[in-house]
VEXLUMVO-749621 format. One line per 2 residues: number of its first residue (from 1); their letters; for each residue x, y, z of C-alpha. Coordinates in steps of 0.001 Angstrom, whole numbers, always signed. Layout:
NUM) a) X Y Z | ...
***
This chain:
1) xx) +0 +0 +0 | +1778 +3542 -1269
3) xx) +1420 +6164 +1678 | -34 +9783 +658
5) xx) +2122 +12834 +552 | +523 +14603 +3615
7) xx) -1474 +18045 +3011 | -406 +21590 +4037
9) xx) -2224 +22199 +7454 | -3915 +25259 +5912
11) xx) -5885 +23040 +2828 | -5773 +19882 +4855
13) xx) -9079 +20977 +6035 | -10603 +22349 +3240
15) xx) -9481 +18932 +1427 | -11456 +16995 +4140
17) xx) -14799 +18713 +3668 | -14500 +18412 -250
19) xx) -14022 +14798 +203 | -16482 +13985 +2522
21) xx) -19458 +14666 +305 | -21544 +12227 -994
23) xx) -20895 +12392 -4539 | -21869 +9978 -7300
25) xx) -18808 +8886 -9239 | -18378 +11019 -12423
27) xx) -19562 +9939 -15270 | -21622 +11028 -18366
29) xx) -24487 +11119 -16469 | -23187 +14188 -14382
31) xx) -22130 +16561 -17110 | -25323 +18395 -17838
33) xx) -25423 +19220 -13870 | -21712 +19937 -13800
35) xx) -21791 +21836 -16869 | -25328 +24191 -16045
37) xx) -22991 +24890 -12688 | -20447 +26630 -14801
39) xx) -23305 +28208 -17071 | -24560 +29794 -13614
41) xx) -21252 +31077 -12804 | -20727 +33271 -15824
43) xx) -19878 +37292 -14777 | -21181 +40283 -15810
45) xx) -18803 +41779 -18388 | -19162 +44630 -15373
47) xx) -17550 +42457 -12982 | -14640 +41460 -14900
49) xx) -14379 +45081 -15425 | -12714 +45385 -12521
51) xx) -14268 +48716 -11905 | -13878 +49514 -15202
53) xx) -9957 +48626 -15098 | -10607 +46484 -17816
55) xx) -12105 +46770 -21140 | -14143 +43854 -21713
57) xx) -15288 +42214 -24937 | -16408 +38952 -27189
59) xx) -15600 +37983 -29838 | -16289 +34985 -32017
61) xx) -13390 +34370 -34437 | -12875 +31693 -37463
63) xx) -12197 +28708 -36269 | -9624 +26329 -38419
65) xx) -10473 +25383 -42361 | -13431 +23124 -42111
67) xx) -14628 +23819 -38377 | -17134 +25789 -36307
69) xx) -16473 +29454 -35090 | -14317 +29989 -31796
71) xx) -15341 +32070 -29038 | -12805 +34525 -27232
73) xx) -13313 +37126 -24254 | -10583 +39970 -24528
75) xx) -9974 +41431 -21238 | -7910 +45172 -21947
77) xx) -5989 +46719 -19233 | -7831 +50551 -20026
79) xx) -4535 +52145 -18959 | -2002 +49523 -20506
81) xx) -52 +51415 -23077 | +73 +49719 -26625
83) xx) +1510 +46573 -27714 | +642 +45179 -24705
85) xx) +2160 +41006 -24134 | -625 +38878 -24362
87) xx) -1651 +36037 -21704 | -3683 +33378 -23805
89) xx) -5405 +31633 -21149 | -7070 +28007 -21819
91) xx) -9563 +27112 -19282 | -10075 +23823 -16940
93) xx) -12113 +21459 -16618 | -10843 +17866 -17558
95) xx) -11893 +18752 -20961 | -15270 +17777 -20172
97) xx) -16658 +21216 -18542 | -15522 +24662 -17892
99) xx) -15932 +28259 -19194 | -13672 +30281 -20728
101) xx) -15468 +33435 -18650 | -15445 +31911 -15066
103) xx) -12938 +31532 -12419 | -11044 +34347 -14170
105) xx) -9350 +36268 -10947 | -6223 +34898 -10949
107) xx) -5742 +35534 -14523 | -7005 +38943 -14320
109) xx) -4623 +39898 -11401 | -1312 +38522 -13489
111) xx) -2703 +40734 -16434 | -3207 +43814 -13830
113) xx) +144 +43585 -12687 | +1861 +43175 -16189
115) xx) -246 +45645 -18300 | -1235 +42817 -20261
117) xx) -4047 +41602 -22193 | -5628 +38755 -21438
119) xx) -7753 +36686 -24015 | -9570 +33592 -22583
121) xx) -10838 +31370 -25482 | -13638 +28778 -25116
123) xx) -12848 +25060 -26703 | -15495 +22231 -27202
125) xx) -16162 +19870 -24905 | -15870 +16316 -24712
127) xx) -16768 +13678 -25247 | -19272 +15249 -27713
129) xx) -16161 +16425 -29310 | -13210 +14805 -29185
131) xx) -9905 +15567 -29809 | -9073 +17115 -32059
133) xx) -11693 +19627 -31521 | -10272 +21209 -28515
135) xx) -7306 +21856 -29634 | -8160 +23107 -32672
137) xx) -10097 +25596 -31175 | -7495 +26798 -29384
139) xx) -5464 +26929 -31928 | -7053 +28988 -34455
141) xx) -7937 +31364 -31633 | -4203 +32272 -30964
143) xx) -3983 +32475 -34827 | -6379 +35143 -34905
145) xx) -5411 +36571 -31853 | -1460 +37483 -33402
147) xx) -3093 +38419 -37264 | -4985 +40928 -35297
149) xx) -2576 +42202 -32692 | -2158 +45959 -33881
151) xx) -6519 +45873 -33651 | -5971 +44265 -30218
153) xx) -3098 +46955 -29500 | -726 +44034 -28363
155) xx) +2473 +42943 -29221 | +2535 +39390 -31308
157) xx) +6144 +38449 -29757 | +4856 +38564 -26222
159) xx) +2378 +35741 -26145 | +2375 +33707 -23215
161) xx) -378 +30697 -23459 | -1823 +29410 -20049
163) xx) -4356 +27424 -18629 | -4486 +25484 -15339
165) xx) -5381 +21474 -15449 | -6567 +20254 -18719
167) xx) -5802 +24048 -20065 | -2772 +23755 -19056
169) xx) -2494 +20737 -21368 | -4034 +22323 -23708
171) xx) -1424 +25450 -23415 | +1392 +22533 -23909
173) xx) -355 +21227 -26609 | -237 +24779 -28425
175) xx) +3309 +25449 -27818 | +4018 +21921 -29490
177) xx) +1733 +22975 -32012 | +2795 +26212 -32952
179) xx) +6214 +24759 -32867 | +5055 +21911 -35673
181) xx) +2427 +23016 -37686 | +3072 +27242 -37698
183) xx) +1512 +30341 -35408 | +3389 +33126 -33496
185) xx) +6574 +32639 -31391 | +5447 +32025 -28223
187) xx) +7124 +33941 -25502 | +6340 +30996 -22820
189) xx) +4224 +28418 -21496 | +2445 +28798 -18468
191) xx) +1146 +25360 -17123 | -484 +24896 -13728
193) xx) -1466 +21924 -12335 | -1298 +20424 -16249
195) xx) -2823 +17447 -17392 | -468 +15815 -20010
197) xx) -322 +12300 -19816 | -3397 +10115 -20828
199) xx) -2106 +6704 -18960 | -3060 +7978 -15280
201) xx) -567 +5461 -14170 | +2149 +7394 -12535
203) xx) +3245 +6964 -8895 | +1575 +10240 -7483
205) xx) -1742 +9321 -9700 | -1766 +6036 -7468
207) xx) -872 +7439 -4169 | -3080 +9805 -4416
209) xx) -6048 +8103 -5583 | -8985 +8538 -3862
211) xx) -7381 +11431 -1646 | -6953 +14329 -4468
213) xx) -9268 +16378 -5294 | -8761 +15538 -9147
215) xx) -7832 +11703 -8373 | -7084 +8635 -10919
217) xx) -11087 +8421 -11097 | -11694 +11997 -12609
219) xx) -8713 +12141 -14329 | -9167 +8720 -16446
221) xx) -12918 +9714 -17116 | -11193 +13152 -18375
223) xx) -8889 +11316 -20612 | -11776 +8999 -22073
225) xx) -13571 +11542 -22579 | -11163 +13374 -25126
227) xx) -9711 +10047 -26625 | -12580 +7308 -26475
229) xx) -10916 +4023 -26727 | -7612 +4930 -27636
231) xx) -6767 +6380 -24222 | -3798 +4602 -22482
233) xx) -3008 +2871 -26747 | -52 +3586 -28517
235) xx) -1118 +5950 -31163 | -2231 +9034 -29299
237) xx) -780 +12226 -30274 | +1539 +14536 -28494
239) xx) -1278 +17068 -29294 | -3467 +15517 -27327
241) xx) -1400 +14057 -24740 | +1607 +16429 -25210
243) xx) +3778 +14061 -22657 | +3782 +11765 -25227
245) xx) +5470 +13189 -27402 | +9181 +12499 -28548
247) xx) +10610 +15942 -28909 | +10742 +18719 -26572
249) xx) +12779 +20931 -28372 | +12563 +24486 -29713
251) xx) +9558 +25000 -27556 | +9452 +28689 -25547
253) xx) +10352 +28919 -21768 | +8271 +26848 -19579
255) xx) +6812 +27496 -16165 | +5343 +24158 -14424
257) xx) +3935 +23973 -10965 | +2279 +21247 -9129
259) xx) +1449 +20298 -5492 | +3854 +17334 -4194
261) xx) +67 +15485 -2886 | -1652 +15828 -5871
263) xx) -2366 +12970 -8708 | -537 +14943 -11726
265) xx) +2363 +15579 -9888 | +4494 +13381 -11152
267) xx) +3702 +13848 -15131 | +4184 +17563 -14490
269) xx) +7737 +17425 -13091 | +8729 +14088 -15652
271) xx) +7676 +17126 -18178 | +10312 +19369 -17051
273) xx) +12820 +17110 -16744 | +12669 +16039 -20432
275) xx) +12627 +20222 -21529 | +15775 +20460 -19588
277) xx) +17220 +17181 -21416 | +16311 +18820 -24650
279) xx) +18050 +21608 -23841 | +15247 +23631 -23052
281) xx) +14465 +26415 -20193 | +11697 +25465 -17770
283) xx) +11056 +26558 -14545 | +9763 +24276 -11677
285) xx) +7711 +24310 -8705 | +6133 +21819 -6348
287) xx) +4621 +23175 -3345 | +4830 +21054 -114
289) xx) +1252 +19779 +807 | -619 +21271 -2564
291) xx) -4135 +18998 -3724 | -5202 +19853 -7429
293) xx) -5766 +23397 -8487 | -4826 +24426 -4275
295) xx) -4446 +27957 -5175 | -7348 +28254 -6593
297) xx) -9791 +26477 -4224 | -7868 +28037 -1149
299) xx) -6919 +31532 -2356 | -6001 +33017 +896
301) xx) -3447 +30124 +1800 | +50 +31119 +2600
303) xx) +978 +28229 -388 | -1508 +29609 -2608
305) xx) -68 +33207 -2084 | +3529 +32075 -2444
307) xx) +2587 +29923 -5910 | +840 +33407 -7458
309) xx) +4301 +35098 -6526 | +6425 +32958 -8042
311) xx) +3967 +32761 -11257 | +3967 +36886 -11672
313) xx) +7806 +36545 -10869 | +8393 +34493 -14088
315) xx) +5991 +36240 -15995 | +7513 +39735 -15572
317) xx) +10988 +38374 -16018 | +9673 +36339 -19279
319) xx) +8065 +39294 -21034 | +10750 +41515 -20047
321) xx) +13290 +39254 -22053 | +14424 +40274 -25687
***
């Protein structure tokens, strides 16, 4: 039996109450209730406004040759000067739910601090649409979002992509696609908490299990969602599953974070290791006693506060790079 990696004593509890409800097990039959959740969370353009500190707008942009229109929400700093860097954010959500115009605030701080423009874009779901739908989506919206940077007012060589869990898959999935198959030069990679390996069989994913908040249970269901039956095979693609791919060169820096007790722990930092064996820059974090997503279910944590630090330290020292 594989002992947990104990909790910080300021989530611990937090990480006890989620657990102790009486859930059903996720399944197919729980994504219309999961998914009209996230439909009631949507805010006011007002309230992203920040007071009016942001300029806040949505578009719906062409989506690759062949597929269905992409939906972005452009957040402008109102007193940003021009050519502004650019945070690309994908959202979370195992790739089965989430909004690209909820749980926003931590995004909306980094882009506060760095004058920057943040554009959230909103992917299909699965499993009504596989990969690669979500991907796609994201793709063509960072393709639109550079051919229309002086409209935007930003600056098309400061793109960083980000996205927390399956986003931040998804955000590792761009860079390898932008790398292979054209887009902008990506500045860097922001991934939080990512989601990049489709076998859930790493050691954290197992001694974890049942103890995360995003455990083996959630995140296999996530991964069958987006790949059906091929899940776990040997011919998924890097682009969906971006630790499976075999080359990690030429991609733009790399910021990776994790908590040491969560499921995806180990798949995050194995990600690292193999940019720095390519001869690639990536920086690492893996905070002591972190669950899933900690920062963002216990904002006010001293963990969660040190994590945003070290996030808006990279990005200011990433974007200030020639």
């Amino acid at each position: 039996m594989t002992v947990p990696v104990p909790f910080d004593a300021e989530l611990q509890p937090v990480q006890a109450e989620i657990m102790a409800e009486d859930e059903p097990p996720i399944g197919v039959e729980r994504l219309a209730e999961i998914r009209a959740g996230d439909a009631a969370g949507v805010p006011s353009h007002e309230t992203l406004s920040r007071e009016g500190r942001f300029a806040v707008t949505e578009r719906t942009v062409p989506g690759l040759p062949g597929e269905p229109e992409v939906p972005l929400l452009i957040c402008t700093p109102v007193d940003a000067p021009a050519s502004r860097p650019v945070l690309y954010y994908s959202h979370g959500g195992g790739t089965f739910c989430g909004d690209h115009r909820i749980a926003l605030d931590p995004m909306l701080d980094m882009a506060e601090l760095l004058g920057a423009t943040l554009v959230s874009v909103g992917y299909r779901l699965a499993p009504e649409h596989p990969h690669p739908a979500p991907i796609d989506d994201v793709h063509a919206g960072l393709l639109w979002t550079a051919e229309h940077a002086d409209e935007l007012g930003i600056d098309p060589e400061r793109i960083v992509v980000a996205g927390p869990s399956a986003g931040g898959g998804l955000s590792a999935a761009l860079a390898l696609t932008v790398r292979d198959k054209g887009g902008p030069r990506l500045r860097g990679q922001l991934l939080m908490s990512p989601m990049l390996d489709d076998r859930n069989d790493s050691a954290s994913a197992w001694q974890m299990d049942g103890l995360d908040i995003w455990d083996r249970s959630y995140n296999g269901f996530g991964w069958s969602s987006l790949l059906g039956s091929a899940q776990g095979g040997p011919d998924v693609s890097p682009y969906a599953a971006p630790a499976r791919t075999t080359d990690l060169s030429g991609l733009p820096a790399a910021f990776i974070d994790a908590g040491s007790a969560e499921c995806l722990r180990d798949e995050a930092v194995a990600y690292a290791q193999r940019i720095w064996q390519a001869d690639g820059e990536a920086e690492l974090h893996v905070w002591a006693g972190g669950f899933h997503c900690f920062d963002r279910v216990v904002a006010d944590a001293a963990i969660s506060r040190a994590a945003r630090e070290a996030r808006h330290s990279w990005l200011r020292r990433i974007l200030a790079a020639g």
